[in-house]
C-alpha positions as CSV (number, residue, x, y, z in Angstrom):
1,X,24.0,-0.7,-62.9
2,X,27.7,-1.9,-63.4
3,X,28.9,-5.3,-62.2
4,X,30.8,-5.2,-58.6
5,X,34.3,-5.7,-59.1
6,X,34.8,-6.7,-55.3
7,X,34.9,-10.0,-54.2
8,X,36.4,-10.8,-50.3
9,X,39.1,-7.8,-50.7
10,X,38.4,-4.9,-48.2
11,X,35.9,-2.9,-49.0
12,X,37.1,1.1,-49.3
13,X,36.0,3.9,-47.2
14,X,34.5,5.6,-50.0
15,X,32.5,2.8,-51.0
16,X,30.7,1.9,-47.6
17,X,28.0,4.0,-48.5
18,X,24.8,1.4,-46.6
19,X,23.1,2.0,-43.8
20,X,21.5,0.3,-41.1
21,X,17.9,0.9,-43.2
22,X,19.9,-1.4,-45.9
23,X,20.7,-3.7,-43.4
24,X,17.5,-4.1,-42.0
25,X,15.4,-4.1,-46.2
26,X,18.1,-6.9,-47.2
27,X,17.2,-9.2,-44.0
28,X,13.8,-8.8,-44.6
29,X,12.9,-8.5,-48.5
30,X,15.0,-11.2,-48.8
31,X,13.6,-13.9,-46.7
32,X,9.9,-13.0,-47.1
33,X,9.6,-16.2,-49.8
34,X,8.9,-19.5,-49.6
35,X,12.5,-21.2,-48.8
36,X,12.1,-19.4,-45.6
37,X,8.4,-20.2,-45.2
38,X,8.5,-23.3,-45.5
39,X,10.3,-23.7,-42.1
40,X,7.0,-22.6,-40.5
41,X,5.8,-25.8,-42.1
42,X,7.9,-28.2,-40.0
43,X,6.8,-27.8,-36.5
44,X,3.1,-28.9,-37.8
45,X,4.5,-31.7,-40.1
46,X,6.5,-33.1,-36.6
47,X,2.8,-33.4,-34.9
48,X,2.3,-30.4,-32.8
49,X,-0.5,-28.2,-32.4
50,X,-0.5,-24.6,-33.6
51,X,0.4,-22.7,-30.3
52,X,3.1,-25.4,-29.6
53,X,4.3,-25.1,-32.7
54,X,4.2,-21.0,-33.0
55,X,6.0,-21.4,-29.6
56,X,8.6,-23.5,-31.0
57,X,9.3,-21.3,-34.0
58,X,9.2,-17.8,-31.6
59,X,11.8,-19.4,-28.8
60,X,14.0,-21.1,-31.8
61,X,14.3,-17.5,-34.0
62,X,14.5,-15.3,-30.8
63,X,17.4,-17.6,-29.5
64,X,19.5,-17.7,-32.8
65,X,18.9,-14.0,-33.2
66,X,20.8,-13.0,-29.9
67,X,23.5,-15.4,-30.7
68,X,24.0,-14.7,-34.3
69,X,23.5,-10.6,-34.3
70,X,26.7,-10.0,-32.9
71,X,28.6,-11.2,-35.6
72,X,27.2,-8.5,-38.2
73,X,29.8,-6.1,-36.4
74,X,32.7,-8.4,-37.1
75,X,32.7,-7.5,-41.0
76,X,31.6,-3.8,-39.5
77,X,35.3,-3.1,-38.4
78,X,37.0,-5.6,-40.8
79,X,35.4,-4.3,-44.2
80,X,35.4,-7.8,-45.8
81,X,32.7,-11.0,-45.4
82,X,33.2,-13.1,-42.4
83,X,34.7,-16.1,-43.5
84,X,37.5,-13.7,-44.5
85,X,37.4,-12.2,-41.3
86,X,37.7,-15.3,-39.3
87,X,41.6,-15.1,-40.1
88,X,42.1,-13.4,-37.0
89,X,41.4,-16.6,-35.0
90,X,41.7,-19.2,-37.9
91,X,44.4,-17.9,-39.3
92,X,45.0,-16.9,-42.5
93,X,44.6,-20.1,-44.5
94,X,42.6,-21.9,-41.2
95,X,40.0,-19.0,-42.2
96,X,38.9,-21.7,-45.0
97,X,37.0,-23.6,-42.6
98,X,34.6,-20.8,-42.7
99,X,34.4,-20.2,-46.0
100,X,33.6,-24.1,-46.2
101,X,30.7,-23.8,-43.3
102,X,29.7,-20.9,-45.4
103,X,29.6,-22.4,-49.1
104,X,27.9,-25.7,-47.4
105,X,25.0,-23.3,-46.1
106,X,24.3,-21.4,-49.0
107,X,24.5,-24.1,-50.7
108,X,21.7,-26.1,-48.6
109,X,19.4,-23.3,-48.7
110,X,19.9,-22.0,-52.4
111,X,19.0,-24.9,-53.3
112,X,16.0,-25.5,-50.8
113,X,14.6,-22.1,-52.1
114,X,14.8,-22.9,-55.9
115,X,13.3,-25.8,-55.2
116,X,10.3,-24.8,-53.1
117,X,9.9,-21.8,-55.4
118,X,9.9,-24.3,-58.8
119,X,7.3,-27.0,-57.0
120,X,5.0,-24.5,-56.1
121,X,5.3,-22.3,-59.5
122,X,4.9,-25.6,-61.7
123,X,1.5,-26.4,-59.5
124,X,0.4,-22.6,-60.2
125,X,0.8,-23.2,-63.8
126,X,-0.8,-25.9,-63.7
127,X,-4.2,-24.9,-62.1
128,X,-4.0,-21.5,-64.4
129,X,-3.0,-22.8,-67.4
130,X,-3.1,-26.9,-67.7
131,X,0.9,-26.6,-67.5
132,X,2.1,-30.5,-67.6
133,X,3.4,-31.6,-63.9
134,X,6.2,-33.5,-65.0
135,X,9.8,-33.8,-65.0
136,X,10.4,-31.7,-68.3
137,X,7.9,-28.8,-66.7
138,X,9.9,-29.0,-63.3
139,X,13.5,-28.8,-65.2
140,X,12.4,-25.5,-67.5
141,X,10.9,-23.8,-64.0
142,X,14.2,-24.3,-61.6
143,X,16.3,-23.5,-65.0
144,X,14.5,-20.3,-65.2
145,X,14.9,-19.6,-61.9
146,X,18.5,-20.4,-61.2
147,X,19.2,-18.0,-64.4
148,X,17.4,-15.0,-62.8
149,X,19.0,-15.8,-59.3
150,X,22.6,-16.1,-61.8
151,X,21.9,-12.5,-62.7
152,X,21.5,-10.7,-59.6
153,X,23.9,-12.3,-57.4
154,X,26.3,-11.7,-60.5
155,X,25.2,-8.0,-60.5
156,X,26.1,-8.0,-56.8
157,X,25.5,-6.5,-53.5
158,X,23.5,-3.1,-55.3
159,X,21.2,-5.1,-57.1
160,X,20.3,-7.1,-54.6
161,X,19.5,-4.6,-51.9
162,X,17.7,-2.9,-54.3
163,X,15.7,-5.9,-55.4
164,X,15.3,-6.5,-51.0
165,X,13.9,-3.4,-51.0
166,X,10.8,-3.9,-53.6
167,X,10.7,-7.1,-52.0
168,X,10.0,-6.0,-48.6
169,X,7.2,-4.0,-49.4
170,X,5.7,-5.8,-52.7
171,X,6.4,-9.7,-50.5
172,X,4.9,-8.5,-47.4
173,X,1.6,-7.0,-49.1
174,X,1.5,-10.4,-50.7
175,X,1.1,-13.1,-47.5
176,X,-1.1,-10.3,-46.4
177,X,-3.6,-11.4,-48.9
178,X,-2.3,-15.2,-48.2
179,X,-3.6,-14.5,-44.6
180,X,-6.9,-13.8,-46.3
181,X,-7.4,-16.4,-48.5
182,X,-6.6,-19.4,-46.4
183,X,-8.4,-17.8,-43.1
184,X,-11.3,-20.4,-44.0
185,X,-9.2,-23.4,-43.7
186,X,-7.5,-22.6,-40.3
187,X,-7.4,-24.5,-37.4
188,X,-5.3,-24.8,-34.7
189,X,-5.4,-28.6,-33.7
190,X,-2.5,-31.3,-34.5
191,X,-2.7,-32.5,-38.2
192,X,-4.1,-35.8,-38.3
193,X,-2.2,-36.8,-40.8
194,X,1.2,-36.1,-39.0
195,X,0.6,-39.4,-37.4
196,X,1.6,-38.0,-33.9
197,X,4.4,-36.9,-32.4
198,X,7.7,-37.3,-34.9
199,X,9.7,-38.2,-31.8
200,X,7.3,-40.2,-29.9
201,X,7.1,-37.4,-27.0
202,X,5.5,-33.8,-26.4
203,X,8.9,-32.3,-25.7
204,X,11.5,-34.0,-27.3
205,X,9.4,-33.1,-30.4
206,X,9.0,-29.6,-29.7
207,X,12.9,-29.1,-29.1
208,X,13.6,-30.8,-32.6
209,X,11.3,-28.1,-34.0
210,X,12.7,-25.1,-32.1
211,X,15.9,-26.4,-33.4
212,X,15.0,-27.1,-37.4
213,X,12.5,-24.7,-37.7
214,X,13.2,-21.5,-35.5
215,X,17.3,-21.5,-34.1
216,X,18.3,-22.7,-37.8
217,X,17.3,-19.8,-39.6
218,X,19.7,-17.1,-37.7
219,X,22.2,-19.9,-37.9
220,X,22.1,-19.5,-41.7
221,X,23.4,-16.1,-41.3
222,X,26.5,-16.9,-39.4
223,X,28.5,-16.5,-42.3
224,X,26.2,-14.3,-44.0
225,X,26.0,-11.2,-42.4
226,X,29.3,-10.0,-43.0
227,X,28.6,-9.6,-47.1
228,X,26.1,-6.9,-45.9
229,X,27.7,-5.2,-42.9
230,X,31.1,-4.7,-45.2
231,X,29.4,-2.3,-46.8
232,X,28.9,-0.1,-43.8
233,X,31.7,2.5,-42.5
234,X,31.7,2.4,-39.0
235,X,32.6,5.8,-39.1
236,X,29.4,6.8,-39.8
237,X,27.0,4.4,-38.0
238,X,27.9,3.2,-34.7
239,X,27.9,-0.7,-33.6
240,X,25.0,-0.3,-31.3
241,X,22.9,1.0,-34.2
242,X,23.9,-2.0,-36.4
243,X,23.3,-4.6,-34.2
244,X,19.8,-3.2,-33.5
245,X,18.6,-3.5,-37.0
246,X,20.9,-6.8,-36.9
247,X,18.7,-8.0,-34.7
248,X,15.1,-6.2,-36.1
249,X,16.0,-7.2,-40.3
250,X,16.5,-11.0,-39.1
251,X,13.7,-11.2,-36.3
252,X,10.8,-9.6,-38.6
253,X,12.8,-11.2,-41.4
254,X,12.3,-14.4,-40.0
255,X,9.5,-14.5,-38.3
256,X,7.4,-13.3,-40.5
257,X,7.4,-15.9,-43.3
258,X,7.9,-18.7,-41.0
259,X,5.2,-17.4,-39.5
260,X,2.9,-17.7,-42.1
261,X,4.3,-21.3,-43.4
262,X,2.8,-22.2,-40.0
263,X,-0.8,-20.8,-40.9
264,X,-0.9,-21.8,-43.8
265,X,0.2,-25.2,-43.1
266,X,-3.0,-26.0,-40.4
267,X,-5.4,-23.8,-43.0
268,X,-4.6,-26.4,-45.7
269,X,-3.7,-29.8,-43.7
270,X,-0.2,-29.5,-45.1
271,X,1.0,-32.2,-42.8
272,X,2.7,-34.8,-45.0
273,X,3.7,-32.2,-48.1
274,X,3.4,-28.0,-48.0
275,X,3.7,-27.1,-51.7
276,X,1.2,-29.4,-52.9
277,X,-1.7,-28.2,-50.3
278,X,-1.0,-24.4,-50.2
279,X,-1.4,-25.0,-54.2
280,X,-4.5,-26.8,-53.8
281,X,-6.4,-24.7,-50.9
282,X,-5.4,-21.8,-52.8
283,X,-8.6,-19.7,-53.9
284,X,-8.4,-19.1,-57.6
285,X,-8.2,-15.0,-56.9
286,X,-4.9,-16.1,-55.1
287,X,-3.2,-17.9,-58.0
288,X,-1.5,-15.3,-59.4
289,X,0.0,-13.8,-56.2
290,X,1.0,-17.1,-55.4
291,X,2.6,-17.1,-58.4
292,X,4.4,-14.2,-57.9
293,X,5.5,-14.5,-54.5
294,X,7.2,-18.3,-55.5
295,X,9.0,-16.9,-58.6
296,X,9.8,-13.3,-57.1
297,X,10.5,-14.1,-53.5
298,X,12.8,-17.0,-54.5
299,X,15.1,-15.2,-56.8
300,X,15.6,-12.4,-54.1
301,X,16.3,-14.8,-51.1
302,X,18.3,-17.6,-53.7
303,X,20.6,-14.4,-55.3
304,X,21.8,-13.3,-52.3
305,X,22.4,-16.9,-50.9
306,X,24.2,-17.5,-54.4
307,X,26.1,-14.0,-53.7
308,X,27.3,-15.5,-50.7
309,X,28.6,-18.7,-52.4
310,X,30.6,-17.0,-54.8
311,X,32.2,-14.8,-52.3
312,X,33.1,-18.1,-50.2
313,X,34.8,-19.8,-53.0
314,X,36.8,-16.9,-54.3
315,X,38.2,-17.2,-50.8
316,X,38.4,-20.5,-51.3
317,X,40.4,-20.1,-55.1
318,X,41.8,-16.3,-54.9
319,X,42.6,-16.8,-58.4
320,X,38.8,-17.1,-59.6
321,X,37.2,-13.9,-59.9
322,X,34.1,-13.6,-57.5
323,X,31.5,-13.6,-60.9
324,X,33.4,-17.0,-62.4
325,X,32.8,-18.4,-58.7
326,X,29.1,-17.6,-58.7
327,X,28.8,-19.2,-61.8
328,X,30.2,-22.5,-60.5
329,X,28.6,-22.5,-57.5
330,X,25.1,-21.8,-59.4
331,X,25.3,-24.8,-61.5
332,X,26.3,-27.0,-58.3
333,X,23.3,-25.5,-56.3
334,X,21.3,-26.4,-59.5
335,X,22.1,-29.6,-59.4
336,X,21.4,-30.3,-55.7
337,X,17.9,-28.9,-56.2
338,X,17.0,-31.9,-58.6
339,X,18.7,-34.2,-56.4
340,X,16.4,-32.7,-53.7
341,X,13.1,-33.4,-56.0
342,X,13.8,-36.6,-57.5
343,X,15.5,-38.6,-54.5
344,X,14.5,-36.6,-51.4
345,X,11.2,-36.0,-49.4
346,X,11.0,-32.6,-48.2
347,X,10.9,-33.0,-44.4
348,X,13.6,-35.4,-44.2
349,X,16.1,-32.9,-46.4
350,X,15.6,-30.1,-44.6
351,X,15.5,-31.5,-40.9
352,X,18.6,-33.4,-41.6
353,X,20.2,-30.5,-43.4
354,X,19.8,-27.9,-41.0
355,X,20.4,-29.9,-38.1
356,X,23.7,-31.5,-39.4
357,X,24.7,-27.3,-40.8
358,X,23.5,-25.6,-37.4
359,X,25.8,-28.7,-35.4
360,X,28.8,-28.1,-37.5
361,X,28.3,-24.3,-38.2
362,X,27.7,-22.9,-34.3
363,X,31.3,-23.8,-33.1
364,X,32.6,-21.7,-35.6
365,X,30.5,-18.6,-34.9
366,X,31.2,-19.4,-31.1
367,X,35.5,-19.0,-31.8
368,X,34.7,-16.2,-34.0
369,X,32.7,-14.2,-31.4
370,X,34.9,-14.7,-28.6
371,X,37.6,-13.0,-30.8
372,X,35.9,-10.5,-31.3
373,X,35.3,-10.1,-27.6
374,X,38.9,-10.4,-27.3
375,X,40.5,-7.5,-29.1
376,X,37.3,-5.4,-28.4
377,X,36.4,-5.6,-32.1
378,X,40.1,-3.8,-33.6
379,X,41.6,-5.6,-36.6
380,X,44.5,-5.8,-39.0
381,X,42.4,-5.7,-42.6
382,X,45.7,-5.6,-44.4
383,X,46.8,-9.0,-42.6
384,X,43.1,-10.4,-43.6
385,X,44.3,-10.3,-47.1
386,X,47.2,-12.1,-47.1
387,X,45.9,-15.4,-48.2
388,X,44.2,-13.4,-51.0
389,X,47.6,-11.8,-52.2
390,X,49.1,-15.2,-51.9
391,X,51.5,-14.1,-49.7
392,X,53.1,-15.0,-46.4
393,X,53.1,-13.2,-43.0
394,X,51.5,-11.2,-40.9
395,X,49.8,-10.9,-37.2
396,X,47.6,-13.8,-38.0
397,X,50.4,-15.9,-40.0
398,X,50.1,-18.1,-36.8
399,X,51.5,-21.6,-37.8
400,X,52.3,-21.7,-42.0
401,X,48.7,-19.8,-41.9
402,X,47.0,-22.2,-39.2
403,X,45.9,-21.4,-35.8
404,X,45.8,-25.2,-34.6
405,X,44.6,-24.4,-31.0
406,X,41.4,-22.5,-33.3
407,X,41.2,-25.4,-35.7
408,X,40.8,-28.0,-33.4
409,X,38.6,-26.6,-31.4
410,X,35.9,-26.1,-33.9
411,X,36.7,-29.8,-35.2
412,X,36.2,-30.9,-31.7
413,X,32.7,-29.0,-31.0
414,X,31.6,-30.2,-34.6
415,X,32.4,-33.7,-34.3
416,X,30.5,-33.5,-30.9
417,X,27.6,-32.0,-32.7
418,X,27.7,-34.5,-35.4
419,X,27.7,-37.5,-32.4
420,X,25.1,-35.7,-30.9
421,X,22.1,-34.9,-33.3
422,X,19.3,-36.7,-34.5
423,X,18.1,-37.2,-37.7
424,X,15.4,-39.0,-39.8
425,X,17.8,-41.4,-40.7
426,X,20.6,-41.3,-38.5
427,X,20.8,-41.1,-34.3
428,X,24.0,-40.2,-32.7
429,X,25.7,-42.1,-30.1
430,X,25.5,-39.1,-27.5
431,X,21.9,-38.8,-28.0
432,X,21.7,-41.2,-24.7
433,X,23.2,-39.0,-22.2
434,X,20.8,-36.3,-23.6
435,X,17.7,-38.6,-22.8
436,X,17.3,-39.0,-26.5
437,X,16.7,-34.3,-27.0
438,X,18.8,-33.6,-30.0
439,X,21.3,-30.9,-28.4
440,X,23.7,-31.3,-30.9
441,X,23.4,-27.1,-31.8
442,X,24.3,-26.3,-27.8
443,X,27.2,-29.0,-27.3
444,X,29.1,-28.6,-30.3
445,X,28.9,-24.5,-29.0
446,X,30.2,-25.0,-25.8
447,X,33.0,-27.4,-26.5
448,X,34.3,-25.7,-29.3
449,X,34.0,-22.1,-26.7
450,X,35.5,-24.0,-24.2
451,X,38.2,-25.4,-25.9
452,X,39.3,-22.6,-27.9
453,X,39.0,-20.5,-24.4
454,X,41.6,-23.5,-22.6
455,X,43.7,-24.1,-25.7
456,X,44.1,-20.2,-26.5
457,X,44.3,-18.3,-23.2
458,X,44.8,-14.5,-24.0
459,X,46.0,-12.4,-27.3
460,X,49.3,-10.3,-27.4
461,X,47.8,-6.2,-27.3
462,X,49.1,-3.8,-29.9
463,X,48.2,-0.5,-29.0
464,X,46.7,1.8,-32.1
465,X,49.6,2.8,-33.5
466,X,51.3,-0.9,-34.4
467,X,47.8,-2.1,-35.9
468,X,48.9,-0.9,-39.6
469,X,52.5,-2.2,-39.0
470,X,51.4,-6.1,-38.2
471,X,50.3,-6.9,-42.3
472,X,54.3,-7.1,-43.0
473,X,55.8,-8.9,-40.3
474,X,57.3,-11.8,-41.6
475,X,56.2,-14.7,-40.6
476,X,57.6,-16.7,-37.9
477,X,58.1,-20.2,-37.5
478,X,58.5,-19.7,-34.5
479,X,54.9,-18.2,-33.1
480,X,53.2,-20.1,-30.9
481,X,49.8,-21.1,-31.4
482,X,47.7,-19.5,-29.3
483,X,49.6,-15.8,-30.5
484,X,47.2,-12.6,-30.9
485,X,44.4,-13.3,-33.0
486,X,43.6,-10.1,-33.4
487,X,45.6,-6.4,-32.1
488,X,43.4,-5.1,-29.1
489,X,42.0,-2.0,-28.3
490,X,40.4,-0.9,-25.0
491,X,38.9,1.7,-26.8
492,X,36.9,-0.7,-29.0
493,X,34.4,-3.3,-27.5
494,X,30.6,-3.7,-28.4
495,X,29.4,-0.5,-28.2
């Protein structure tokens, strides 16, 4: 199978061959592995008891799934990832700001996944086959799999769906058996060890969880979904259809493993550590699936987060071509997943992580979806590209490439989030008027909505026939900020 040669340019007619069955086999193959899983592990490791904690983790997914399926039809009608697409209310140039939020979450979780994968892989090997477990063991593991995550994201969007697909099946067969094997262990009472409630309280506790453990996983997707839905003509499938296995790929995609990290977390006591425990509750009959599902599972769900990266930074530097990028990005993720294992503890990484992403990340997806909303979901691709072409112009030229009134209201919303949330080492100052509930996700939302809906009133409407026209307008100095982000249609919309 040949290399893909396309990195954020607009994918052709021709070549939008997927389906909504892709969509829903690459949401699900490739989070059915133990970066994902491990979220189920968090509600338990905060102190609650199994049905507070599967409550947390149901509310939490079902939640981000509602706000984060819409923006699969964004890249639908645009034919290039989301970051990209953003231009028509960033800008062409302010569109970076997603491409940032993007490379920062695929970062965070490429690495989280390696890393998960490698600790649970070197304590397999260990138990089978007396492997050593120290530093020189852990290095060869997360070198081997960064290299085979390297290869498919490389490879590109083909290989990976087919690798989602193998995945869906071969994974889900897998933590079947897992269900088996630690059925012994299971209880559903509060983990002793957890020492109580993280936050001192029932529901402050069971909020954080909802948050890190169930709304952060569709969050991870808000610049994500686009590198999938490109690849879908729109001529072919309608919107409804996509957002329905939008919304089935990343709920069973989700759910599912997370799930299952919360089973398996009370079955083996897993309240201080998860990759240590499942290893060590593990029947020996299991081993080898374990094995499998660590070193499989990560490379599908860490390639197509690495995919993702290397699209985000050849947005970022149009120059680099999107396989130089992925290399980059690949040995920077590498190196974050030792920093994670030598410096880190688990649960404080990944609460603070996804808490900090979800806080900065949701303002974003917020402006982007009320663009949509706006033009009823028609767009200038040609104009998307400008930034790409290194050239100037076009209907969302805005201000020298900015849309300030877009800009500052994501900086506004994040910087709220970031003042609001609370982490394991760190407690924001708004955290008092919340009565000490991390909210930091639903502020940082709404004030970013809210400001972009006061600071940009209204687009300019283009009927159908001036959409192709707008990519070579010159630009104009003298636009005002708040100009069309994106030509409307009447006749387009959510349907």
């Amino acid at each position: 199978m040949p290399i893909e040669q396309h990195g954020v340019d607009t994918i052709p007619e021709e070549e939008r061959s997927s389906g909504p069955r892709d969509l829903v086999s690459i949401l699900l193959g490739s989070n059915l592995c133990l970066g994902v899983i491990v979220f189920g592990w968090l509600p338990p490791s905060f102190g609650l008891d199994w049905w507070s904690s599967v409550g947390a983790v149901l509310a939490g997914t079902v939640v981000g799934v509602l706000f984060t399926a819409p923006l699969a039809l964004v890249s639908l009608r645009t034919g290039t990832n989301l970051s990209t697409s953003s231009g028509a209310q960033f800008g062409v140039r302010g569109r970076l700001v997603g491409s940032v939020v993007g490379l920062l979450l695929a970062l965070g979780y490429t690495a989280l996944t390696v890393w998960i994968g490698g600790d649970v892989m070197v304590s397999v090997l260990g138990r089978l086959a007396g492997l050593p477990q120290g530093g020189v063991s852990y290095g060869i593991v997360y070198g081997l799999l960064a290299a085979a995550t390297v290869a498919g994201a490389v490879y590109g969007y083909r290989v990976l769906l087919a690798m989602s697909r193998l995945l869906a099946f071969g994974m889900t067969a897998l933590l079947a058996l897992g269900v088996i094997a630690y059925a012994p262990g299971f209880t559903t009472a509060a983990l002793p060890e957890a020492g109580g409630y993280l936050l001192g309280g029932f529901w402050p506790t069971w909020l954080l969880a909802a948050v890190a453990a169930g709304l952060s996983g569709p969050v991870a997707f808000i610049t994500l979904l686009g590198d999938y839905t490109r690849y879908i003509s729109p001529a072919r499938h309608s919107s409804r259809r996509v957002l329905h296995a939008t919304w089935l790929g990343l709920t069973l995609g989700l759910l599912v493993p997370q799930l299952f990290g919360t089973f398996t977390a009370y079955a083996t006591g897993a309240a201080l550590d998860y990759a240590g425990p499942l290893v060590e509750a593990a029947p020996s009959w299991y081993l080898v699936p374990l094995l499998l599902a660590a070193s499989a599972g990560s490379v599908g769900n860490a390639g197509l987060m690495l995919y993702s990266m290397g699209l985000d930074l050849d947005a970022i530097l149009p120059r680099a071509s999107r396989a130089r990028a992925t290399y980059v990005v690949a040995a920077v993720a590498t190196g974050c997943v030792f920093a994670g294992h030598y410096y880190s503890t688990a649960q404080d990484a990944m609460t603070s992580f996804v808490l900090l992403l979800t806080a900065i990340g949701t303002p974003w997806a917020v402006i982007t979806l009320i663009g949509f909303a706006r033009c009823g979901g028609v767009y200038d691709p040609d104009a998307l590209q400008v930034f790409n072409r290194r050239a100037r112009g076009g209907a969302y030229w805005y201000r020298a490439g900015w849309n300030v009134p877009a800009t500052l209201s994501w900086a506004a919303g994040a910087t709220v989030g970031v003042l609001a949330v609370s982490l394991p080492s760190y407690e924001g100052p708004l955290l008092s008027l919340t009565g000490g509930v991390d909210c930091s996700f639903l502020l940082s939302g709404v004030v970013g909505g809210v400001v972009y809906t006061l600071t940009s009133p209204g687009s300019v409407t283009t009927g159908p026939g001036d959409v192709a026209s707008t990519a070579s307008r010159p630009a104009d100095s003298g636009t005002a900020a708040g100009q069309a982000s994106c030509p409307t249609d009447a006749g387009g919309g959510w349907a």
